[in-house]
CHARMM internal coordinates of N, CA and C (Angstrom, degrees):
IC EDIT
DIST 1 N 1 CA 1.4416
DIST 1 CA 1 C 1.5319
ANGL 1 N 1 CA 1 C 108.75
DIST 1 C 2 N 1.1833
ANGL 1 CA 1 C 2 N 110.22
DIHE 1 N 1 CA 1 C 2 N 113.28
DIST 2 N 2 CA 1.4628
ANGL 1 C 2 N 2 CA 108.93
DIHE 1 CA 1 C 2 N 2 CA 163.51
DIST 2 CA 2 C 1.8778
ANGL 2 N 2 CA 2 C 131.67
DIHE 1 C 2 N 2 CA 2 C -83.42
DIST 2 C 3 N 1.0946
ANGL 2 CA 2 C 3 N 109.20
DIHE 2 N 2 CA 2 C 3 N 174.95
DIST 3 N 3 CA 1.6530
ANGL 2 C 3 N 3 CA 88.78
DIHE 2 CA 2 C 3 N 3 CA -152.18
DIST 3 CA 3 C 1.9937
ANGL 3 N 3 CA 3 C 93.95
DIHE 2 C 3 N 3 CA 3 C -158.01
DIST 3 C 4 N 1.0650
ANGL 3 CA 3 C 4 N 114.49
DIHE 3 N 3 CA 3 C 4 N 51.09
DIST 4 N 4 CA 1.6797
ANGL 3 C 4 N 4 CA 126.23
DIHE 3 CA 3 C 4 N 4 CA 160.15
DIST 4 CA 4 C 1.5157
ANGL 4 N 4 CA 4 C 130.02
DIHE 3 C 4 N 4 CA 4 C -47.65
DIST 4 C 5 N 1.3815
ANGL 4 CA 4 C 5 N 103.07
DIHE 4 N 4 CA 4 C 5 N 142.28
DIST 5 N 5 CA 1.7958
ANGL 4 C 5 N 5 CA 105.35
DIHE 4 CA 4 C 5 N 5 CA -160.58
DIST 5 CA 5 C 1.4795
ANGL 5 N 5 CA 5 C 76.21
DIHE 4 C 5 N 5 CA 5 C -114.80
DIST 5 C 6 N 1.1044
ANGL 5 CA 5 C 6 N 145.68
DIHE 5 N 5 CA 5 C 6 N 157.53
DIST 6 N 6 CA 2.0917
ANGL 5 C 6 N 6 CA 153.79
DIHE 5 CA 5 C 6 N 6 CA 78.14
DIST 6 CA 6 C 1.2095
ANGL 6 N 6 CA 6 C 96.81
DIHE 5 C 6 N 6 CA 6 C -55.45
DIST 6 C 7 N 1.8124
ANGL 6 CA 6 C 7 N 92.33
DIHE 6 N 6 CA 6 C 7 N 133.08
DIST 7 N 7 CA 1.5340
ANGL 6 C 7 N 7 CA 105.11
DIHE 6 CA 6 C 7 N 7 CA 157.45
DIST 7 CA 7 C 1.3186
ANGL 7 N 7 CA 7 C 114.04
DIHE 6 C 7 N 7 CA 7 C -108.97
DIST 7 C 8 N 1.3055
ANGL 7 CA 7 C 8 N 128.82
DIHE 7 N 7 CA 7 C 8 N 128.71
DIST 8 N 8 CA 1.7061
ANGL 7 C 8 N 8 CA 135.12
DIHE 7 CA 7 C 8 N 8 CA -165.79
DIST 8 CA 8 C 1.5490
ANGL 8 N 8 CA 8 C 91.17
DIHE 7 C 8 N 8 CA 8 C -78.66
DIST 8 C 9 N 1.4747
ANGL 8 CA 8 C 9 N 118.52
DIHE 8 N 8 CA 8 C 9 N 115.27
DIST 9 N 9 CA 1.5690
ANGL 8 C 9 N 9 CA 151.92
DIHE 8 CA 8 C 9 N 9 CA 165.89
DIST 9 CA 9 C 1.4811
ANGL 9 N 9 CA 9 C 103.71
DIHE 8 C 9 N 9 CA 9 C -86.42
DIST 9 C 10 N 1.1454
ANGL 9 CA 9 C 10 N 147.86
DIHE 9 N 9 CA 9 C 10 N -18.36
DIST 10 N 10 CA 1.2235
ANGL 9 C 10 N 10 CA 139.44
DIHE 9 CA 9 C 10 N 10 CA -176.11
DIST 10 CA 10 C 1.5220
ANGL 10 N 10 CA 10 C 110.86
DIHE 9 C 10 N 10 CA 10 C -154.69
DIST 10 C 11 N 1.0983
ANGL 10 CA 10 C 11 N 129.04
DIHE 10 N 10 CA 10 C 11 N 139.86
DIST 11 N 11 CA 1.7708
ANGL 10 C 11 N 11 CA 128.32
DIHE 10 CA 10 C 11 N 11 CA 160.24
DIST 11 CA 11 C 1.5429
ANGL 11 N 11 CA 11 C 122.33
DIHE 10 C 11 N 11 CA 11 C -131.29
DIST 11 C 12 N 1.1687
ANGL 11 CA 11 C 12 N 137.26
DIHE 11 N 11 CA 11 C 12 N 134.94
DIST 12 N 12 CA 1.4740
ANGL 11 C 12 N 12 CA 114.42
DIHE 11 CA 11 C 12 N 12 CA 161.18
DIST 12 CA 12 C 1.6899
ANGL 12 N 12 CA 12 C 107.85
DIHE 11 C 12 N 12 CA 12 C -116.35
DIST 12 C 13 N 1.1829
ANGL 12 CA 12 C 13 N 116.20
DIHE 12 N 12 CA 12 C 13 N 159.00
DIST 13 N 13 CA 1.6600
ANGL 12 C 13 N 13 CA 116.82
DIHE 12 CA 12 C 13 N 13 CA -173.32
DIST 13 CA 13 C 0.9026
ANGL 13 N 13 CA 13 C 73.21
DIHE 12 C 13 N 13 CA 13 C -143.79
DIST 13 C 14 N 1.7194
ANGL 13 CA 13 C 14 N 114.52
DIHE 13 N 13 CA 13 C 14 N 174.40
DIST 14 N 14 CA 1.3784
ANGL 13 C 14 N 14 CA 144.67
DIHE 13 CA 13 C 14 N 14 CA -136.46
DIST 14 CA 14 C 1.6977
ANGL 14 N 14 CA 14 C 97.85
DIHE 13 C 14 N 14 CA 14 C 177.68
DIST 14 C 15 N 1.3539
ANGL 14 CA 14 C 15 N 90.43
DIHE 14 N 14 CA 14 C 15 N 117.42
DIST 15 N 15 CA 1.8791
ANGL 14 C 15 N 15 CA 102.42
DIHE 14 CA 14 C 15 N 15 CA 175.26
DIST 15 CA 15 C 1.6249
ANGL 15 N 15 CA 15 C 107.88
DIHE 14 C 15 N 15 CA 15 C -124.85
DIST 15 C 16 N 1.5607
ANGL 15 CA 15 C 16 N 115.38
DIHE 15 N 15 CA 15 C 16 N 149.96
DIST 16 N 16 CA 1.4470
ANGL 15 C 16 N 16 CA 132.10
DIHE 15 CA 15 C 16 N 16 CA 150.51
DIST 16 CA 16 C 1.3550
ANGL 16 N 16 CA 16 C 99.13
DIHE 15 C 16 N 16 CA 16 C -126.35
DIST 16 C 17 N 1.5317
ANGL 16 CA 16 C 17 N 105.00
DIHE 16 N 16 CA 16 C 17 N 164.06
DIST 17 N 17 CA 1.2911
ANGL 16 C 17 N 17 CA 128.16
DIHE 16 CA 16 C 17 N 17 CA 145.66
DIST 17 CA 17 C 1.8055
ANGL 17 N 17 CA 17 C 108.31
DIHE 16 C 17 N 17 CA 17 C -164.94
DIST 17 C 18 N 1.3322
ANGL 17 CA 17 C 18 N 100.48
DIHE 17 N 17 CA 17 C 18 N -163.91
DIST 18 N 18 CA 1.8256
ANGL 17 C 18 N 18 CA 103.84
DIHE 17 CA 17 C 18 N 18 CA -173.96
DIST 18 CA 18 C 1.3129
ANGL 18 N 18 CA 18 C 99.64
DIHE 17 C 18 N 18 CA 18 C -113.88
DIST 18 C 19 N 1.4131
ANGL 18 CA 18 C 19 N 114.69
DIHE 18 N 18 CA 18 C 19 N 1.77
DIST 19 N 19 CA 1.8322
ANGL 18 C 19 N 19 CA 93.97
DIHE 18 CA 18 C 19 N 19 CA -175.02
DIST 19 CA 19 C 2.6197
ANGL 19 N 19 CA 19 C 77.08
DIHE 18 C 19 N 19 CA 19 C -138.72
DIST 19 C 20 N 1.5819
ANGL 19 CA 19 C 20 N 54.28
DIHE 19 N 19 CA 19 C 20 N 162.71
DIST 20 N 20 CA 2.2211
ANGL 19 C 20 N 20 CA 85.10
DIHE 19 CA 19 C 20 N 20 CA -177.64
DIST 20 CA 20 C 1.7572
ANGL 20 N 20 CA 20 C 83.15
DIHE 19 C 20 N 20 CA 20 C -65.32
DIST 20 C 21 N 1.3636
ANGL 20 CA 20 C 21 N 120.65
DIHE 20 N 20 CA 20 C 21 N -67.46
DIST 21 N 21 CA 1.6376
ANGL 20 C 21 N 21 CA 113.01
DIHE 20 CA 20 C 21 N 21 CA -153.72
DIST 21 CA 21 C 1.5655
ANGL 21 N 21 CA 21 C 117.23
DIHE 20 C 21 N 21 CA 21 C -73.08
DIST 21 C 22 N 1.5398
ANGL 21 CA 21 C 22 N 109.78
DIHE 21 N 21 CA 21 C 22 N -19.67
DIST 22 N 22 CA 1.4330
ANGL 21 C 22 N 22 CA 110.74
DIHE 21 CA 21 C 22 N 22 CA 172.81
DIST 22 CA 22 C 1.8617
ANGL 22 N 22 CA 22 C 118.29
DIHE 21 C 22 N 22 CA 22 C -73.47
DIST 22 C 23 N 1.5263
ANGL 22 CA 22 C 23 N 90.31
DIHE 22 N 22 CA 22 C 23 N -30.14
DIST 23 N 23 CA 1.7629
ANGL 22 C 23 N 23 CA 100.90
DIHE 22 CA 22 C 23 N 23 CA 168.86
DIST 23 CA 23 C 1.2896
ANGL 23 N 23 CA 23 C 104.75
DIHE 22 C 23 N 23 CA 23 C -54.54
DIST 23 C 24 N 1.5741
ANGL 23 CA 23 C 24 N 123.97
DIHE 23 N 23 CA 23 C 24 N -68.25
DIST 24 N 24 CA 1.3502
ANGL 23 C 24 N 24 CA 139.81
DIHE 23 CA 23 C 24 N 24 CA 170.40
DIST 24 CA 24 C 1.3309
ANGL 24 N 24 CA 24 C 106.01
DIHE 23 C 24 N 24 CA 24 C -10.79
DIST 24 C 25 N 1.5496
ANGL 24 CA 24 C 25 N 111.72
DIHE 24 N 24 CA 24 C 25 N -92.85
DIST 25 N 25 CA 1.2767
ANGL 24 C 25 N 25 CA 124.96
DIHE 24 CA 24 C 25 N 25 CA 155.24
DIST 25 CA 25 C 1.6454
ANGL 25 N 25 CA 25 C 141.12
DIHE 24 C 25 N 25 CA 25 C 38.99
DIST 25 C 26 N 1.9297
ANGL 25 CA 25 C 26 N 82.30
DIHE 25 N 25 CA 25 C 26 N -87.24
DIST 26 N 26 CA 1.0015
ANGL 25 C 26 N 26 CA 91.30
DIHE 25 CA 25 C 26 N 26 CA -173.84
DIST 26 CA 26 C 1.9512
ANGL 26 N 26 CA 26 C 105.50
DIHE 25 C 26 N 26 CA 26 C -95.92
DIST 26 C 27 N 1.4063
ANGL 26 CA 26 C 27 N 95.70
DIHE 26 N 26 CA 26 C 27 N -10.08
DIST 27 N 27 CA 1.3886
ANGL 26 C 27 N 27 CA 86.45
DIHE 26 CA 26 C 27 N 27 CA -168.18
DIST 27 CA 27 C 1.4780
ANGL 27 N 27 CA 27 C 105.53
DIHE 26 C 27 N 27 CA 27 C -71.32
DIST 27 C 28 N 1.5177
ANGL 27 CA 27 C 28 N 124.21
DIHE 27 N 27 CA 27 C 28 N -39.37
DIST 28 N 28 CA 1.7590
ANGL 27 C 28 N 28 CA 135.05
DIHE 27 CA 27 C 28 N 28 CA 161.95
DIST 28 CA 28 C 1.4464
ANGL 28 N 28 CA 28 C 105.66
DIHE 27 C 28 N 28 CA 28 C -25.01
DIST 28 C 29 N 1.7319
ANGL 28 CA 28 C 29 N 120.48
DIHE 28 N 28 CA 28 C 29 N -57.63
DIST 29 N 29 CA 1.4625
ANGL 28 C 29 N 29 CA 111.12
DIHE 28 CA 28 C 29 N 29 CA -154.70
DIST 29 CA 29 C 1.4970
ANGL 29 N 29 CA 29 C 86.50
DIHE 28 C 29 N 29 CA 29 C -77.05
DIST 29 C 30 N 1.2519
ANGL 29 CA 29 C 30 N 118.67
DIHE 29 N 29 CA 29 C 30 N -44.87
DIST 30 N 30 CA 2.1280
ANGL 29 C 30 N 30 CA 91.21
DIHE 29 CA 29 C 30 N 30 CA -165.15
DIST 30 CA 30 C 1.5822
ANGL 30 N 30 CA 30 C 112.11
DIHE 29 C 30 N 30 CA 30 C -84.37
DIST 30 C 31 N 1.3261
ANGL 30 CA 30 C 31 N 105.36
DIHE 30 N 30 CA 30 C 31 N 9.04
DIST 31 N 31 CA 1.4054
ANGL 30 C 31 N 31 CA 108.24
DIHE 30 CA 30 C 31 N 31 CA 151.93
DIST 31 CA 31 C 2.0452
ANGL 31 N 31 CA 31 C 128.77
DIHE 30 C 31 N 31 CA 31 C -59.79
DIST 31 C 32 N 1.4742
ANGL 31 CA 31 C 32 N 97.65
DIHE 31 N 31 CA 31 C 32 N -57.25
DIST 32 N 32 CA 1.1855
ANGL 31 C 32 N 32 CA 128.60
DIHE 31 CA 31 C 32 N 32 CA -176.27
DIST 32 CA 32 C 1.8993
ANGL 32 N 32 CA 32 C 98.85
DIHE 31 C 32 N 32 CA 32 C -79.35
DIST 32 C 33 N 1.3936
ANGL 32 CA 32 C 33 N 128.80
DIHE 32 N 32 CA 32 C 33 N -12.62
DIST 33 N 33 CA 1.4237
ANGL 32 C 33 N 33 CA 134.21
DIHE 32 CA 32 C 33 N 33 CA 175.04
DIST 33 CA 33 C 1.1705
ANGL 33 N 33 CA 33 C 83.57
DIHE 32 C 33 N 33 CA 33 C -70.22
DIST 33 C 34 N 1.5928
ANGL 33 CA 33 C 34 N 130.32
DIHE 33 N 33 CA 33 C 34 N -54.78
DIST 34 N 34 CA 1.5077
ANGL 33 C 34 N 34 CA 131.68
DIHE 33 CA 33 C 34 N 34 CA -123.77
DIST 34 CA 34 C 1.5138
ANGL 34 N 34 CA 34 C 99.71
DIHE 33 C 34 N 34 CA 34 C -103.08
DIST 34 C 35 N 1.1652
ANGL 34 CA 34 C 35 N 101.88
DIHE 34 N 34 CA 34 C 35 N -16.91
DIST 35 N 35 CA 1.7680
ANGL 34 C 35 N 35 CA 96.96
DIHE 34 CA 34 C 35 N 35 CA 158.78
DIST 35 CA 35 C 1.3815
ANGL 35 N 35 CA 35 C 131.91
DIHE 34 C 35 N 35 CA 35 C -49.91
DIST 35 C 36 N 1.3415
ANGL 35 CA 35 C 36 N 107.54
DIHE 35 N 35 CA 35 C 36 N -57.70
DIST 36 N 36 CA 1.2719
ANGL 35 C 36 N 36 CA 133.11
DIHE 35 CA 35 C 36 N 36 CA 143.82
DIST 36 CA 36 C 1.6115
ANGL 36 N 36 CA 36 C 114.36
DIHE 35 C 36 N 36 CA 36 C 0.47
DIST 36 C 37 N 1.6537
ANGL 36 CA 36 C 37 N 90.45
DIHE 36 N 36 CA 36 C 37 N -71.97
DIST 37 N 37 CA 1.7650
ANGL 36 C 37 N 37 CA 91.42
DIHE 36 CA 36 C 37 N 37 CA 178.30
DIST 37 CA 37 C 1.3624
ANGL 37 N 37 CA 37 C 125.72
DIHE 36 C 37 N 37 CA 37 C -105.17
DIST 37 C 38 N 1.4538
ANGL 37 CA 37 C 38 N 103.51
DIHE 37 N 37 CA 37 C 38 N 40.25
DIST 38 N 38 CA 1.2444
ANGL 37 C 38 N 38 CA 124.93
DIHE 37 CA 37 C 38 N 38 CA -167.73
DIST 38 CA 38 C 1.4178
ANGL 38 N 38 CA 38 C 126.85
DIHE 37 C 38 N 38 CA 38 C 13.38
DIST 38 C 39 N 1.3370
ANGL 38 CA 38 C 39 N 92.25
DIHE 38 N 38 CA 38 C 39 N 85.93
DIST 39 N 39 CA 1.7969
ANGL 38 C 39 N 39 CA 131.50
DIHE 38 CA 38 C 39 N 39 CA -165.79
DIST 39 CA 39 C 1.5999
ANGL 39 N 39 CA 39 C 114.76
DIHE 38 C 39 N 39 CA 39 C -137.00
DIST 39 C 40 N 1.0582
ANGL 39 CA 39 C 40 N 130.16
DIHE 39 N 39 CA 39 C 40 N 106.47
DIST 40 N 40 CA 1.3531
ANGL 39 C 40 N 40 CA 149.42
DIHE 39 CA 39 C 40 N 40 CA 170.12
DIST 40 CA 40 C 1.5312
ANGL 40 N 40 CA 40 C 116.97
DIHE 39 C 40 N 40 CA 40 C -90.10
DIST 40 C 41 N 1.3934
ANGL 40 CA 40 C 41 N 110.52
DIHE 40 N 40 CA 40 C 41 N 130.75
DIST 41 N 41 CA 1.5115
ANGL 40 C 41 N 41 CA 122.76
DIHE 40 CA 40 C 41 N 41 CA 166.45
DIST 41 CA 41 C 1.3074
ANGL 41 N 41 CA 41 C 113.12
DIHE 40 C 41 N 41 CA 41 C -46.98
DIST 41 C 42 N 1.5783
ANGL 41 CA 41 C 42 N 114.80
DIHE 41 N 41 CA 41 C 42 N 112.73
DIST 42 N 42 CA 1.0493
ANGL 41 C 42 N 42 CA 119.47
DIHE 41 CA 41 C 42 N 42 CA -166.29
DIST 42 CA 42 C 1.8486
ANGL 42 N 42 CA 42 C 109.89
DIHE 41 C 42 N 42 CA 42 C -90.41
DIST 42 C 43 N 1.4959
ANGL 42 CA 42 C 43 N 96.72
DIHE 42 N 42 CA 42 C 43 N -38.35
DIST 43 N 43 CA 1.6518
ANGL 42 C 43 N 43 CA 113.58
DIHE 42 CA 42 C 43 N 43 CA 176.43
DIST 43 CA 43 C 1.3238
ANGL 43 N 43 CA 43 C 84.52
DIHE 42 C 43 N 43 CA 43 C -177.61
DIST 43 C 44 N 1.5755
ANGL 43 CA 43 C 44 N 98.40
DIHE 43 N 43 CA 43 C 44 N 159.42
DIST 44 N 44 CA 1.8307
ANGL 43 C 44 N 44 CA 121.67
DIHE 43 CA 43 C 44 N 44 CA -171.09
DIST 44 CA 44 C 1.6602
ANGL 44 N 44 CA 44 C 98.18
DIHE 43 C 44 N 44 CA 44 C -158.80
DIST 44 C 45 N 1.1644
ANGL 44 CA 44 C 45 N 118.24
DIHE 44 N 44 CA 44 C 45 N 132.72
DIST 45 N 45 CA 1.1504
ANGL 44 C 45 N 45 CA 153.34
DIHE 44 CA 44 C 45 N 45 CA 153.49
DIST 45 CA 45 C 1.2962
ANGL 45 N 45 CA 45 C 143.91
DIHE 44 C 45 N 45 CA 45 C -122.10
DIST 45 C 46 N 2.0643
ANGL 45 CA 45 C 46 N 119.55
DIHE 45 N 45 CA 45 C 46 N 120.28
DIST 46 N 46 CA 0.8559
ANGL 45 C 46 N 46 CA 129.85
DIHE 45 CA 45 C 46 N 46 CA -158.36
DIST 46 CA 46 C 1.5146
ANGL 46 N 46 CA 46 C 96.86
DIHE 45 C 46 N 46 CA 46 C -101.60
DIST 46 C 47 N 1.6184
ANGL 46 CA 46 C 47 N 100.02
DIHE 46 N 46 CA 46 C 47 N 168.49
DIST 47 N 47 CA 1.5294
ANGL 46 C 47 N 47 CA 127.31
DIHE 46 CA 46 C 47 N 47 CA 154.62
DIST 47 CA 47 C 1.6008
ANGL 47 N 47 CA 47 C 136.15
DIHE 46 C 47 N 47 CA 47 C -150.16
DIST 47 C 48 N 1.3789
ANGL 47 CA 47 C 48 N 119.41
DIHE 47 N 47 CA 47 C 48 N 120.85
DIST 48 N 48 CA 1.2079
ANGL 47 C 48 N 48 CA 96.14
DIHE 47 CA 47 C 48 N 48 CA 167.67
DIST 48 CA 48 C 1.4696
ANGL 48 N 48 CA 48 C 111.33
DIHE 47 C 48 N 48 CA 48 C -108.21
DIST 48 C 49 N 1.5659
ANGL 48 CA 48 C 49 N 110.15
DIHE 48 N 48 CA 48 C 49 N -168.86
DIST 49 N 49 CA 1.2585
ANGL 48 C 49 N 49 CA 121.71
DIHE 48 CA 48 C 49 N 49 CA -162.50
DIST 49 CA 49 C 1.6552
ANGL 49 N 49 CA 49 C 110.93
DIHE 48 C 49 N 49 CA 49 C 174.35
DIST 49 C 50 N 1.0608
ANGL 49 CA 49 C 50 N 125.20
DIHE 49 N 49 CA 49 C 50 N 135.81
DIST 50 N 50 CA 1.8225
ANGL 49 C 50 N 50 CA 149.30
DIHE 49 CA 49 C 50 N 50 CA -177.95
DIST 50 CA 50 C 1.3679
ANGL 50 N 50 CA 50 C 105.34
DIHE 49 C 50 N 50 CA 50 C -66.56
DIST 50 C 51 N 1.1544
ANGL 50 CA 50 C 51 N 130.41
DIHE 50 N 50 CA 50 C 51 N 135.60
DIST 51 N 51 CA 1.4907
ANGL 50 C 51 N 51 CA 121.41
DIHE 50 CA 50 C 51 N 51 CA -176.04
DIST 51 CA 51 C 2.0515
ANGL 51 N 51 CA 51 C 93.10
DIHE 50 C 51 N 51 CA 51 C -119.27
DIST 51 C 52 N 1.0271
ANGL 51 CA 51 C 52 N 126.80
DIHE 51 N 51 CA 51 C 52 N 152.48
DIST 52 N 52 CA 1.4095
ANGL 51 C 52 N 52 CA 131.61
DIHE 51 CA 51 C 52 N 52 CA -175.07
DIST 52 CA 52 C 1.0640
ANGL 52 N 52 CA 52 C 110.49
DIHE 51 C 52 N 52 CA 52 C -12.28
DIST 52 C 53 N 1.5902
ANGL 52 CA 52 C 53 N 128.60
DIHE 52 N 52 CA 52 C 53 N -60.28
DIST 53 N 53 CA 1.5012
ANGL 52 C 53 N 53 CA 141.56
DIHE 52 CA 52 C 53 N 53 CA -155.42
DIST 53 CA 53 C 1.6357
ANGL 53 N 53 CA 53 C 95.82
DIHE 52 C 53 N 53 CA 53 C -83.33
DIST 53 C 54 N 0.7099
ANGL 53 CA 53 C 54 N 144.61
DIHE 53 N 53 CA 53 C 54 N 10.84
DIST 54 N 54 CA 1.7697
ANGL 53 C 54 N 54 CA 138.68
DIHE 53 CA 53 C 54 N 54 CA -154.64
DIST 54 CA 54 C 0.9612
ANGL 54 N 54 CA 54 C 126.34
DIHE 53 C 54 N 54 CA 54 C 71.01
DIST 54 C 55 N 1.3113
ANGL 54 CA 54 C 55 N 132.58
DIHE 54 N 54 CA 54 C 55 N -5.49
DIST 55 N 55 CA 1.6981
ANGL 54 C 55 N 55 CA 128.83
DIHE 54 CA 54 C 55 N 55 CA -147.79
DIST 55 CA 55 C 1.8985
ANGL 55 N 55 CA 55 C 89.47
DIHE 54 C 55 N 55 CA 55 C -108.13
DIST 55 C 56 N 1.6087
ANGL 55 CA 55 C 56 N 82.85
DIHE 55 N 55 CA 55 C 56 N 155.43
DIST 56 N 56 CA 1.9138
ANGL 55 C 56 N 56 CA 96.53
DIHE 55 CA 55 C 56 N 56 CA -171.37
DIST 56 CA 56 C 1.4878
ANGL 56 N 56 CA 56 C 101.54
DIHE 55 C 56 N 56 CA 56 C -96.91
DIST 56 C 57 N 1.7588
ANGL 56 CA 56 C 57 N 103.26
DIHE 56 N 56 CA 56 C 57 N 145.10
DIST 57 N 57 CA 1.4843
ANGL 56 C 57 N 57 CA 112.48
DIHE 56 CA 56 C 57 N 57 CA -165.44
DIST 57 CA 57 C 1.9433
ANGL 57 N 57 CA 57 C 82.13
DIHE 56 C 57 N 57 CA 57 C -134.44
DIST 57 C 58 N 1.3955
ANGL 57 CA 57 C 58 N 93.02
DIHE 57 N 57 CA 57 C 58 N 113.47
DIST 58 N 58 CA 1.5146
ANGL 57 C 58 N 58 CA 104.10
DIHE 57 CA 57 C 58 N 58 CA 166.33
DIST 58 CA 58 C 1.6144
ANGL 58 N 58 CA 58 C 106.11
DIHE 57 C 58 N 58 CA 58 C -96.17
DIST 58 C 59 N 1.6973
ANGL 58 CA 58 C 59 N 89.80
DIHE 58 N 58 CA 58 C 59 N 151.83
DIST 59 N 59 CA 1.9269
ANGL 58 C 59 N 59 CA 106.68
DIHE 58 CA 58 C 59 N 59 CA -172.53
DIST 59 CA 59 C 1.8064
ANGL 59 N 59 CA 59 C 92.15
DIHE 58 C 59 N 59 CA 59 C -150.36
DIST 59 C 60 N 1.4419
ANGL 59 CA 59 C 60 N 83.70
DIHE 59 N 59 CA 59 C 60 N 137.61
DIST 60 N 60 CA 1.6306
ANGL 59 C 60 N 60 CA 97.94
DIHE 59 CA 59 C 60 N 60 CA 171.46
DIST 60 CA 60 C 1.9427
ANGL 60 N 60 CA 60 C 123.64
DIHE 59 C 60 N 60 CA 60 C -150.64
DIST 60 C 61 N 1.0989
ANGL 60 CA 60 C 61 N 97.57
DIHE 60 N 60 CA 60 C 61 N 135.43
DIST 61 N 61 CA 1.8309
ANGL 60 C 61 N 61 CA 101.28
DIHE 60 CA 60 C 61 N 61 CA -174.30
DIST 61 CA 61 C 1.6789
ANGL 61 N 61 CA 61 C 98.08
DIHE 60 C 61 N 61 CA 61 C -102.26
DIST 61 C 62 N 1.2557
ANGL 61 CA 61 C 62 N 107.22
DIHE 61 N 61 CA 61 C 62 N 143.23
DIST 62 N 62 CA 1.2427
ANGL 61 C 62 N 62 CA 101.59
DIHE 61 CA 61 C 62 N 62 CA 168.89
DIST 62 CA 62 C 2.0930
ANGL 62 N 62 CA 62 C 93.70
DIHE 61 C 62 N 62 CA 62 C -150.12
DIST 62 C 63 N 1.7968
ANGL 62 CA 62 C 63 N 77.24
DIHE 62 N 62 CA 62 C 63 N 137.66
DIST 63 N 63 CA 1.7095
ANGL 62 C 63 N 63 CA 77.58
DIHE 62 CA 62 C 63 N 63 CA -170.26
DIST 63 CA 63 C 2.0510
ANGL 63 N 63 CA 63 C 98.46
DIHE 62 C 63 N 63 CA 63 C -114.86
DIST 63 C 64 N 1.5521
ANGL 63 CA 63 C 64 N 91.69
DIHE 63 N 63 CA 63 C 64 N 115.76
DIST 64 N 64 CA 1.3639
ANGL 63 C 64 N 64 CA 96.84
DIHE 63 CA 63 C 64 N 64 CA 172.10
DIST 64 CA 64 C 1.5633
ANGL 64 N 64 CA 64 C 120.52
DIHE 63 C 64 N 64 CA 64 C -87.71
DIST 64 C 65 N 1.1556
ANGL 64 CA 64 C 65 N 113.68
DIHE 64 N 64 CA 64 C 65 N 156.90
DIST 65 N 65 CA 1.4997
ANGL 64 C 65 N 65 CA 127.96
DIHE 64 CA 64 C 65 N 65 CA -164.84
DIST 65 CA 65 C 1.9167
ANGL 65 N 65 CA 65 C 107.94
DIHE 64 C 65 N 65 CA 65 C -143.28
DIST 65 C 66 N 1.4065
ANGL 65 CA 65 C 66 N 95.49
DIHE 65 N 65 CA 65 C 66 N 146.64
DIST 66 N 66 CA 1.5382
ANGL 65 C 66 N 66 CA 99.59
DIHE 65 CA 65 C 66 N 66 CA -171.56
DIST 66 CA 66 C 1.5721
ANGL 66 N 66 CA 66 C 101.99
DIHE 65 C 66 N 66 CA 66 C -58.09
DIST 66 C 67 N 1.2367
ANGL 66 CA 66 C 67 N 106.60
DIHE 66 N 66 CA 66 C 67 N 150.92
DIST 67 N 67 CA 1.8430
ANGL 66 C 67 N 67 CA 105.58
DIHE 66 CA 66 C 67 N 67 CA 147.47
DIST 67 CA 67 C 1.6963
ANGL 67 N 67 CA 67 C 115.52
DIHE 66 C 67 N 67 CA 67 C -59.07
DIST 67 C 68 N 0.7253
ANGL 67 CA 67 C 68 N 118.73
DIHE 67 N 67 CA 67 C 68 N 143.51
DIST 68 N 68 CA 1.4410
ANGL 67 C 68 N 68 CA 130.09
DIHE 67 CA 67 C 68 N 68 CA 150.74
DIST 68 CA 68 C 1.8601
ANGL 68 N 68 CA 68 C 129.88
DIHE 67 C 68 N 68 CA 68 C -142.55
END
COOR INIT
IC SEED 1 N 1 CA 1 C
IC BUILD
């Protein structure tokens, strides 16, 4: 039986929510996941934007990268 590791060198995730601190949020915990697989924020970029009714819809990419 053979038994092979990949180590993930790159990731990008993709967040919404309706409020600034729930974006926050969630982007912290899969930050602190990604420790784990020893993966560092490589660069992150936000956006907001108005959805029909007025109300603000936050979006964020964040592209993780191995430690080295």
């Amino acid at each position: 039986m053979e038994f092979q590791l990949d180590i993930i060198e790159d990731k990008i995730e993709f967040f919404e929510s309706d409020s600034l601190r729930d974006l926050e949020k969630k982007v912290n915990e899969k930050i602190e996941a990604n420790k784990a697989l020893m993966l560092r924020v490589s660069s992150a970029s936000h956006q907001m934007q108005f959805d029909a009714n007025g109300r603000p819809h936050y979006s964020a990419v964040v592209h993780f990268a191995l430690k080295k």
